[in-house]
ROTIKOL-600056 format. One record per residue: residue in three letters; x, y, z of N, C-alpha, C in turn. Coordinates in steps of 0.001 Angstrom, whole numbers, padded with zeros to 6 digits, always signed. Atoms other than C-alpha are relative to their C-alpha. Layout:
<sites>
AlaXYZXYZXYZ
...
</sites>
This chain:
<sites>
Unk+000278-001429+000119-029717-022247-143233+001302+000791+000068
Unk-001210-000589+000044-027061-019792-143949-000314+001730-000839
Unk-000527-001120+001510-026277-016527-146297+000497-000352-000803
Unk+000146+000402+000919-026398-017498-149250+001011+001100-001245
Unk-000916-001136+001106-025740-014483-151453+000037+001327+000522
Unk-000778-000984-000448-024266-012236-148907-001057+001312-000138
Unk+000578-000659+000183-027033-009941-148614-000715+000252+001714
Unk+000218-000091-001345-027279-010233-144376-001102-000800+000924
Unk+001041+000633-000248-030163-012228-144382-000249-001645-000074
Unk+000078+001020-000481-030771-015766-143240-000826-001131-001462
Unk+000182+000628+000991-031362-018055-146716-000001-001459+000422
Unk+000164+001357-000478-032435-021592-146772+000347-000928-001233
Unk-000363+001195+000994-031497-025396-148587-000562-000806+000678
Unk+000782+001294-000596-033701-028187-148643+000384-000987-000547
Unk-000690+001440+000711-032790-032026-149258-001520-000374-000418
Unk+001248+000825+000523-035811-033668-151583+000644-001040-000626
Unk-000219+001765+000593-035579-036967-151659-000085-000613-000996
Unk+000466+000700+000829-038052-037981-153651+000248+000516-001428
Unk-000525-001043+001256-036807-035053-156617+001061-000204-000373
Unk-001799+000100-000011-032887-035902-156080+000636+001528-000091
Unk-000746-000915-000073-032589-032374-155282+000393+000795+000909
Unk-000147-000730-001226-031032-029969-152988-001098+001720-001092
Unk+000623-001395-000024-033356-026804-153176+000413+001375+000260
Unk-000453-000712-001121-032367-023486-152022-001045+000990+000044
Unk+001169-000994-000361-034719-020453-151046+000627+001780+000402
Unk-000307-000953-000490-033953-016661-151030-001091+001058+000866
Unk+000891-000583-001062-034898-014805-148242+000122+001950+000039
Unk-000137-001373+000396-036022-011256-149022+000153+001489+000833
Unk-000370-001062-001524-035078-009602-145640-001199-000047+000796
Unk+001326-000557-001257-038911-009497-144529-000664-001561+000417
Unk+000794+001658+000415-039478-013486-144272-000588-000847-000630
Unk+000544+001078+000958-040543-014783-147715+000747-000051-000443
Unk-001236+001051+000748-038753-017091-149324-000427-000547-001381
Unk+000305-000059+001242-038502-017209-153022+000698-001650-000178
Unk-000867+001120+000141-036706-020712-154308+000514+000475-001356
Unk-001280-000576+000558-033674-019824-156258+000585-000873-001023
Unk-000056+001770+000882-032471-023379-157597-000307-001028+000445
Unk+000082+001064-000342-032507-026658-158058+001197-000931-000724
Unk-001634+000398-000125-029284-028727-157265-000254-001424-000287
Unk+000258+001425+000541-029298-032209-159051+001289-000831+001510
Unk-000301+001435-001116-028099-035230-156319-000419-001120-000363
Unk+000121+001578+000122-028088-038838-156452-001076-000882+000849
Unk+001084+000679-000421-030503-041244-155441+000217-000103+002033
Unk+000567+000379-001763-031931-041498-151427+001279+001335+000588
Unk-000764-001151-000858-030549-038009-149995+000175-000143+001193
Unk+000058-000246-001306-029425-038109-146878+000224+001214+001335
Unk-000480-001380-000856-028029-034720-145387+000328+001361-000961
Unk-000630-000649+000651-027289-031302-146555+000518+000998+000830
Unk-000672-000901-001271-024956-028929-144379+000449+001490-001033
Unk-000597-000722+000212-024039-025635-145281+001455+000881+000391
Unk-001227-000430-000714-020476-024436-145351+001039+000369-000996
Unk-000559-000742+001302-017555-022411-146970+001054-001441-000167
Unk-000894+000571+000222-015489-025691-148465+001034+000187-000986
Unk-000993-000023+000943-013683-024233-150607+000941+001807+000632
Unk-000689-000628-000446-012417-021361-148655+000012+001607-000958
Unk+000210-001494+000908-013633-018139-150851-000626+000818+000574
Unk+000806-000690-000498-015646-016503-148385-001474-000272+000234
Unk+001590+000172-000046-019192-017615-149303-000249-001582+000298
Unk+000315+001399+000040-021122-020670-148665-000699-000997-000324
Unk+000442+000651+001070-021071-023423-150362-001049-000863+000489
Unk+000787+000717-000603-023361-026643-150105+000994-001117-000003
Unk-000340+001247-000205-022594-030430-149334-001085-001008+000533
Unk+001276+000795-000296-025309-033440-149766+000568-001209+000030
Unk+000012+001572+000207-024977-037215-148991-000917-000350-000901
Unk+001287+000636+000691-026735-039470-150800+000495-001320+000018
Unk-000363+001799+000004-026779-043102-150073+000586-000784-000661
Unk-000397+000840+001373-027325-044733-153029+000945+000401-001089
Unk-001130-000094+000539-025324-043019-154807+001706+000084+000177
Unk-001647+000007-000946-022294-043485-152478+001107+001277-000063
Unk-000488-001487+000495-021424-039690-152918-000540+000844+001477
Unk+000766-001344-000558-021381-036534-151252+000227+000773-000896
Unk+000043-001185+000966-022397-033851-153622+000869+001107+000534
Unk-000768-001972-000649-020193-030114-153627-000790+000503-001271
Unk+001149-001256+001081-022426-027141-154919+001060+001039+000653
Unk-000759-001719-000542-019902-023937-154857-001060+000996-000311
Unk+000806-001393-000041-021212-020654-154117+000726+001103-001068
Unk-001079-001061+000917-020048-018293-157042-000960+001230+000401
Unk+000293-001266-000393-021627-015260-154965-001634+000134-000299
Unk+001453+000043+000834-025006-015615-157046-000782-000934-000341
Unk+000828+001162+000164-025816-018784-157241+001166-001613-000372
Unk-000556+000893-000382-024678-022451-157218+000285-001036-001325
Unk+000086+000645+001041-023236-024689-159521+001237-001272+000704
Unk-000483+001582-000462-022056-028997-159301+001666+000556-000287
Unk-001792-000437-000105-018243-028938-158325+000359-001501+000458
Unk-000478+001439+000086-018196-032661-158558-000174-001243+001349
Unk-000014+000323-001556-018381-035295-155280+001098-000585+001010
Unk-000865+000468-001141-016744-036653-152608-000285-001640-000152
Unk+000169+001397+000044-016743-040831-153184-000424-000765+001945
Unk+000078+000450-001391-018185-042241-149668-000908-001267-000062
Unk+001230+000711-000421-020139-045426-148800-000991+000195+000502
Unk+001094-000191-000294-023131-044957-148634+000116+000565+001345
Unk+000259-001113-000835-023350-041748-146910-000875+000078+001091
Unk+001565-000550-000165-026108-040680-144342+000726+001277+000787
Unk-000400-000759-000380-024983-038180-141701+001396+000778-000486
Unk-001409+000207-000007-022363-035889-142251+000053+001807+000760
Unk+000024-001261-000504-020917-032786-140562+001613+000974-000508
Unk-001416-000456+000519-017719-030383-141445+000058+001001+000764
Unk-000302-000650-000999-015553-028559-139602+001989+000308+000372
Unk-001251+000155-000051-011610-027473-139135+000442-000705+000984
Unk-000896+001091-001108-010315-030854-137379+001490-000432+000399
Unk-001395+000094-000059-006745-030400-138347+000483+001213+000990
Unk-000067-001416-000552-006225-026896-137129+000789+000635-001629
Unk-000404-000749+001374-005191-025649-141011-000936+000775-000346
Unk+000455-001099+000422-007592-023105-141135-001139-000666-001077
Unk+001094+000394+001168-009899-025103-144089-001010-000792+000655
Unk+001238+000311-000307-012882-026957-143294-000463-001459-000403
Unk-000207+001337+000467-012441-030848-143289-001718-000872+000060
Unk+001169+000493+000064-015349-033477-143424-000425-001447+001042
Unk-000309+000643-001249-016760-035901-141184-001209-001040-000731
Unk+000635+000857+001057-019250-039277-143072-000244-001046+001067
Unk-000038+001296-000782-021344-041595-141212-000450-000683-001142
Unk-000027+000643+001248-020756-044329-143377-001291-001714+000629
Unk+000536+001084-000356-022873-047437-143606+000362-001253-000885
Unk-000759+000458+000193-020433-049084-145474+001294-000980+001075
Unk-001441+000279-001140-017598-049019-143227-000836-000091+001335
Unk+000792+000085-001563-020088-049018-140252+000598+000807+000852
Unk-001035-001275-001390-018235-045619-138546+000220+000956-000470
Unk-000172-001585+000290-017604-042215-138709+001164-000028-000983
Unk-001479-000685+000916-015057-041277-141734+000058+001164-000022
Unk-000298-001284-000007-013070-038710-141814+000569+000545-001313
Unk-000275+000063+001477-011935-036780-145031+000605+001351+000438
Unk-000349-000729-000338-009477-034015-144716+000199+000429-001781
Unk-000240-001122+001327-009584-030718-147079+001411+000608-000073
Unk-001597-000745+000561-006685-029136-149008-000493+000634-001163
Unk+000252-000899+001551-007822-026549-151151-001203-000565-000877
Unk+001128+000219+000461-011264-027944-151541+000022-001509-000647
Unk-000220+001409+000341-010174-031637-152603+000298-000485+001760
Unk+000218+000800-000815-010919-034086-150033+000414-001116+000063
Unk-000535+001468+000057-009014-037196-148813-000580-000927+000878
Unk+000498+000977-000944-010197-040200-146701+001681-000007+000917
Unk-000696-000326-000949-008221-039809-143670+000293-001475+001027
Unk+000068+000948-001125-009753-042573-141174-001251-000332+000277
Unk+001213+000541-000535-012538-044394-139869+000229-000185+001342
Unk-000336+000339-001361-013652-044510-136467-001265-000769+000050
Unk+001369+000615-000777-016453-047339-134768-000496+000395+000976
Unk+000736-000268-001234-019191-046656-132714-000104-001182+000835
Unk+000393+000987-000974-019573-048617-129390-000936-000957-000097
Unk+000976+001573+000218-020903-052352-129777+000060-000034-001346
Unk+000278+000118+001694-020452-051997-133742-000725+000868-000596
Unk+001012-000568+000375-023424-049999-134268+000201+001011-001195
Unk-000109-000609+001605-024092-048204-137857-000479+001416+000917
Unk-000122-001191-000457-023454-044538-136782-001393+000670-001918
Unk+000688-000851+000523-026531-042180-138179-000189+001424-000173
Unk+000078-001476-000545-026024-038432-137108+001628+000010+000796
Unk-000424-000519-000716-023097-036690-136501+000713+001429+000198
Unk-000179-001109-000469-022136-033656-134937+001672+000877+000116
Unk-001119-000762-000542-018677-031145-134177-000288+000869+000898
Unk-000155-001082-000767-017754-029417-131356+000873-000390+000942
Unk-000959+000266-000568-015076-029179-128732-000753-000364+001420
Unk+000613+000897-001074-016283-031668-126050+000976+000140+001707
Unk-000931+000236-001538-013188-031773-123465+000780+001358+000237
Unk-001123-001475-000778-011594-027896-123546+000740-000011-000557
Unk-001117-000204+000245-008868-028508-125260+000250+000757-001471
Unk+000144-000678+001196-009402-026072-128315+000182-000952-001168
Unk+000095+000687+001567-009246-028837-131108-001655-000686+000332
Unk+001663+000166+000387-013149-029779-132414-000505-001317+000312
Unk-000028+001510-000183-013768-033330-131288-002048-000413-000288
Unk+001433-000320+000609-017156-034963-132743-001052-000943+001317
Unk+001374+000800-000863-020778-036803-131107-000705-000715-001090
Unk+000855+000852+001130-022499-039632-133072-001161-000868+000286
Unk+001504+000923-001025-025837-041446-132460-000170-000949-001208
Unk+000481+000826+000795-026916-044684-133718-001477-000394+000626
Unk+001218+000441-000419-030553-046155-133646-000444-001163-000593
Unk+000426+001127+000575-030205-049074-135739-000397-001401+001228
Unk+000462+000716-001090-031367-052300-134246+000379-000960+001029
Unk-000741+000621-000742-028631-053443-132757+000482+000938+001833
Unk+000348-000480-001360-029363-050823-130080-000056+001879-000087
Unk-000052-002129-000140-029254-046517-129709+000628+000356+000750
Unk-001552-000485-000196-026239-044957-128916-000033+001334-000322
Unk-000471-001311+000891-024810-041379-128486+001659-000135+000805
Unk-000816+000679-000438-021325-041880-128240+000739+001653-000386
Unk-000977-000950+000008-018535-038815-127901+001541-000611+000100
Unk-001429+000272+000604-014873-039009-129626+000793+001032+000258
Unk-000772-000918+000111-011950-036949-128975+000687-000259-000869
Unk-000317-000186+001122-010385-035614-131921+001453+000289+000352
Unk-001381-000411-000833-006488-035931-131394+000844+000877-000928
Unk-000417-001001+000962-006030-033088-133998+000485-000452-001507
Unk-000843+000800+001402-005057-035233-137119-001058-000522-000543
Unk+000961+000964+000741-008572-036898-138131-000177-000569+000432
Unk+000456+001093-000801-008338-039424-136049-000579+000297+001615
Unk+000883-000225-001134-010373-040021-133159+000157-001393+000876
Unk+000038+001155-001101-010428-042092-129723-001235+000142+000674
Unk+000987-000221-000158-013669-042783-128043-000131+000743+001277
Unk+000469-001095-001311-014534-040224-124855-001029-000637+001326
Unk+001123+000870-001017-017574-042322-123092-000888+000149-001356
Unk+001704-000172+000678-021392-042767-124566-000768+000082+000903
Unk+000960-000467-000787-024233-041809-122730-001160-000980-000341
Unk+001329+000707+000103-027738-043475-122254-001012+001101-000735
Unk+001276-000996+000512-030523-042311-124388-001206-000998-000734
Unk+001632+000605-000174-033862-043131-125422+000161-001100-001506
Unk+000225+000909+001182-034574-045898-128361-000341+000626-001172
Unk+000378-001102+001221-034781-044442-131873+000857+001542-000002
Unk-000657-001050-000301-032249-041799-131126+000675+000879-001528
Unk-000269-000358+001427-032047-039750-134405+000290+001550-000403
Unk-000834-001305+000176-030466-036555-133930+000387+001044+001559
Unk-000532-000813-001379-028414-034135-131535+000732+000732-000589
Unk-000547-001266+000063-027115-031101-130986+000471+000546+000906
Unk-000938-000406-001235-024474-029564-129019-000221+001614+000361
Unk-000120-000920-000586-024376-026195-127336+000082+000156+001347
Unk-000342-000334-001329-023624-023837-124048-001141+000130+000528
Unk+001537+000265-000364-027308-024917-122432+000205+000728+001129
Unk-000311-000568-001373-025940-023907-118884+001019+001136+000084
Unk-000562-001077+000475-023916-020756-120099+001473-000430+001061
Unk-001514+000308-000664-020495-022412-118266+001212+000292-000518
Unk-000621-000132+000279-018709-022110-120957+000551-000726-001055
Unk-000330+001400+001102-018486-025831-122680-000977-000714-000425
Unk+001077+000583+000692-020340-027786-125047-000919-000853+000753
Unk+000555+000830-000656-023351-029710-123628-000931-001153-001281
Unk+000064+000623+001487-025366-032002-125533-001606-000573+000024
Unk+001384+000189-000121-029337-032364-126499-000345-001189-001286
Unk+000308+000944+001030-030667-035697-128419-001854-000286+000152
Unk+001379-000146+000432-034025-036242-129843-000291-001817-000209
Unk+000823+001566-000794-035822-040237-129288-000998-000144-000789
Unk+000652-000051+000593-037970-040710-131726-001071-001182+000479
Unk+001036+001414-000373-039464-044194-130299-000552+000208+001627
Unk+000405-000195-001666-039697-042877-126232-000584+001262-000129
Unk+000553-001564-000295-040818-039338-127508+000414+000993+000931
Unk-000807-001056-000944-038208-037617-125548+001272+000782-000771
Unk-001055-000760+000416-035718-035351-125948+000935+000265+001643
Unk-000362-000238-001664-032850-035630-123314+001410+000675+000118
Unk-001138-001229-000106-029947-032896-122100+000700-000617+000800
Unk-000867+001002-000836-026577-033897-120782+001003+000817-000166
Unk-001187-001000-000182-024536-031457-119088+001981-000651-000140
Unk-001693+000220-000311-020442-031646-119742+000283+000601+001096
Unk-000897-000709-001374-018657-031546-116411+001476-000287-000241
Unk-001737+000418+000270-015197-033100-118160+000366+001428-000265
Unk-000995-001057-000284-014264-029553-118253+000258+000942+000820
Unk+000053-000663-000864-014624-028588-115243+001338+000211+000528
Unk-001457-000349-000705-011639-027226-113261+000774-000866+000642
Unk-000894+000992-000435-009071-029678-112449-000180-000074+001876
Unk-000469+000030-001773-008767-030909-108190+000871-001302+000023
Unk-000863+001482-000115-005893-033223-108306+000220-000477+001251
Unk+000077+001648-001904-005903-036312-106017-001636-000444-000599
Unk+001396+000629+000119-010118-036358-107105-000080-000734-000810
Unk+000007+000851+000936-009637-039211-109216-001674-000964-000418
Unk+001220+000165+000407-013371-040031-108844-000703+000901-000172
Unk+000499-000765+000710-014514-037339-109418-001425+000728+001422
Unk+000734-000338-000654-016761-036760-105669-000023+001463+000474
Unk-000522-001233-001116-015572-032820-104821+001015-000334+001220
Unk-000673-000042-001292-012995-034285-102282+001167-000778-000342
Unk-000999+001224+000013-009804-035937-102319+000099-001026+001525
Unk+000273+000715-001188-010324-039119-099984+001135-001559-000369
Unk-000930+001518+000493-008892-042875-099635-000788-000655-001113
Unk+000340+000458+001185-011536-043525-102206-000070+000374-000747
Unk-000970-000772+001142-009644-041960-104627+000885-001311-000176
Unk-000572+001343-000098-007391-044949-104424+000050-000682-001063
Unk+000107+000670+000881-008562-046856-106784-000503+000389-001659
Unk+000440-000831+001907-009826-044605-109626+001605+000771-000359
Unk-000863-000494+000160-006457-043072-109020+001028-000925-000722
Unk-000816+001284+000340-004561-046888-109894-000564+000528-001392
Unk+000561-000117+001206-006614-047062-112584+000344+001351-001313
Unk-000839-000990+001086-005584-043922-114541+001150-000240-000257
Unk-001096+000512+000683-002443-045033-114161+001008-001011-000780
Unk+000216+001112+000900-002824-048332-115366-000475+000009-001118
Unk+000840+000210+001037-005611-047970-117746-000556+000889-000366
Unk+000290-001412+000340-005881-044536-119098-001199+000134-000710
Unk+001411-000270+001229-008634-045193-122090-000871-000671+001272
Unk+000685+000256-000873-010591-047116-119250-000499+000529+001400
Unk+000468-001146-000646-010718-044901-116724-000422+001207-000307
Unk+000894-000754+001155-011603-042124-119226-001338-000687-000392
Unk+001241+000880+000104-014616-044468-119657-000582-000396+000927
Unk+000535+000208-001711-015710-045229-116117-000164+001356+000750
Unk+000343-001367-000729-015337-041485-114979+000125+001082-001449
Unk-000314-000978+001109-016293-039898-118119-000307+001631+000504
Unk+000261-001341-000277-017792-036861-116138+000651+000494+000218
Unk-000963-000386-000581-014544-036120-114820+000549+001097-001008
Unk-001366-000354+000819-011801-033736-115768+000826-001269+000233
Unk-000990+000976-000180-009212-036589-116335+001071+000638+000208
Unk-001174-000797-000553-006690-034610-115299+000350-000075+001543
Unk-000023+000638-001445-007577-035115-111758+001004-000523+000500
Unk-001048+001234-000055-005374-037969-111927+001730+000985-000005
Unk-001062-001138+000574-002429-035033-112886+000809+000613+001337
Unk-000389-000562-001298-001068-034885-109116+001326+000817+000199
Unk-001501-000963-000313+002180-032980-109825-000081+000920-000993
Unk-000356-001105+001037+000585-030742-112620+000981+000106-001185
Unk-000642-000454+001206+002711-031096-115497-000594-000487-001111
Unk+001249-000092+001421+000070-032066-118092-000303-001297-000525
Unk+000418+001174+000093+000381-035626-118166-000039-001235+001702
Unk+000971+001057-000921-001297-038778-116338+001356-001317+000457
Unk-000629+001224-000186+001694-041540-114859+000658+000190+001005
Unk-000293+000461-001665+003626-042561-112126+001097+001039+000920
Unk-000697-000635-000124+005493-039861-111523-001087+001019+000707
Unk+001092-000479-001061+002226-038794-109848+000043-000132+001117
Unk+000008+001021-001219+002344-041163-107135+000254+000943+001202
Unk-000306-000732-000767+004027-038955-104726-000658+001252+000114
Unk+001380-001190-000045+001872-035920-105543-001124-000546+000481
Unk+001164+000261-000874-000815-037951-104564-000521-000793+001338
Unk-000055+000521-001264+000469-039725-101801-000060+001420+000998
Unk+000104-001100-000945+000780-035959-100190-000974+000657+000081
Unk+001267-000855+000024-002453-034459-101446-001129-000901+001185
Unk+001111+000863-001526-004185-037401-099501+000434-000111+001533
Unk-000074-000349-001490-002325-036741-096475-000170+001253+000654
Unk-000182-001023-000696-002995-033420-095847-001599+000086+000899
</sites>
């Protein structure tokens, strides 16, 4: 759903499968919806997102489609929509877009079932490159995924869920501003896990994150506390700096991606006992004094 043709009012695009088309629907300010066109796509649709990719103001479309190992581009010429050629992807299904570089344009994000992992595809003036692939935890064929800034640090980092049958997964990536991505933790969620959505649920301030279960019939919410306000020395993360700090404290400084994975609720910063913005041994003494006081 979006504005379509700039007229203030909330316009819609539908994916039909069984038609190979994207739809769209104008909305006449009072809640009926006329249908406007019909956007030719490739066989077994899988997603359609609305968004400006080409950087003109209005917005355009963007459809996966499996079988045809494509993502469709429909530009917005103000009035209506016309094919602007695709994006080459393995067999597409999820996909989401979003400025991951920080260049101001509006890059792309492909859960592939090809490559079995999130690809990334960075824009330049509306041409799209393959950037990188990232895997989901245990292998799993990533189905759904999402943008939004997960840890605070103003660059967009993404969330991906799998439900194939090698298990259901929602797994969170930080985005280290370039396309590429390192994994954050994954969370437990219900079997059949086939879509999520991020927002400020608890008005704190930072993204939280709601997934939908299609086989347990749940839907389950999962507050972010990794951006909560730093307490260095709390390397576990209890409200206190104690002697059992100790060992989550080694551990950061040993095994940085692994302790990021064992205390994903954390700020990892914690670990940050002399404040200057990074995690190593030059801590030690900052946190030999924070635990003696």
């Amino acid at each position: 759903m979006a504005d379509f043709d700039g007229d203030q009012d909330i316009d819609v695009a539908v994916l039909c499968t069984d038609s190979e088309q994207v739809r769209t629907y104008k909305n006449d300010g009072k809640g009926k919806f006329t249908e406007s066109a019909k956007l030719t796509i490739g066989r077994d649709g899988s997603q359609v997102i609305a968004t400006d990719y080409d950087g003109d103001g209005d917005i355009d479309l963007l459809a996966s489609c499996r079988k045809a190992d494509a993502v469709y581009r429909f530009r917005n010429g103000g009035s209506s929509f016309s094919a602007n050629g695709t994006i080459s992807a393995g067999e597409p299904e999820g996909i989401a877009a979003g400025d991951l570089d920080g260049d101001g344009d509006v890059d792309l994000l492909v859960c592939s079932r090809t490559t079995n992992a999130i690809d990334s595809y960075r824009n330049s003036g509306g041409t799209f490159t393959y950037v990188s692939s990232t895997s989901m935890p245990g292998g799993v064929r990533p189905e759904t995924v999402i943008i939004a800034d997960f840890n605070c640090d103003g660059i967009p980092d993404a969330a991906a869920t799998s439900a194939d049958d090698a298990g259901s997964v929602l797994a969170v990536f930080e985005n280290r501003g370039d396309l590429t991505f390192s994994a954050l933790f994954d969370l437990p969620v219900g079997a059949g896990v086939r879509c999520v959505a991020a927002g400020d649920f608890d008005r704190d301030g930072d993204s939280d994150l709601t997934a939908v279960s299609s086989r347990t019939a749940t839907i389950s919410t999962y507050r972010n506390q990794s951006c909560a306000a730093p307490l260095p020395g709390d390397t576990d993360c209890d409200g206190a700096v104690t002697f059992n700090d100790i060992d989550s404290f080694v551990l950061a400084l040993t095994d940085w991606e692994r302790y990021r994975k064992d205390f994903a609720s954390c700020n990892q910063y914690n670990a940050d006992g002399n404040g200057d913005g990074n995690v190593n041994f030059s801590d030690i003494d900052a946190f030999v004094e924070i635990l003696s006081r």
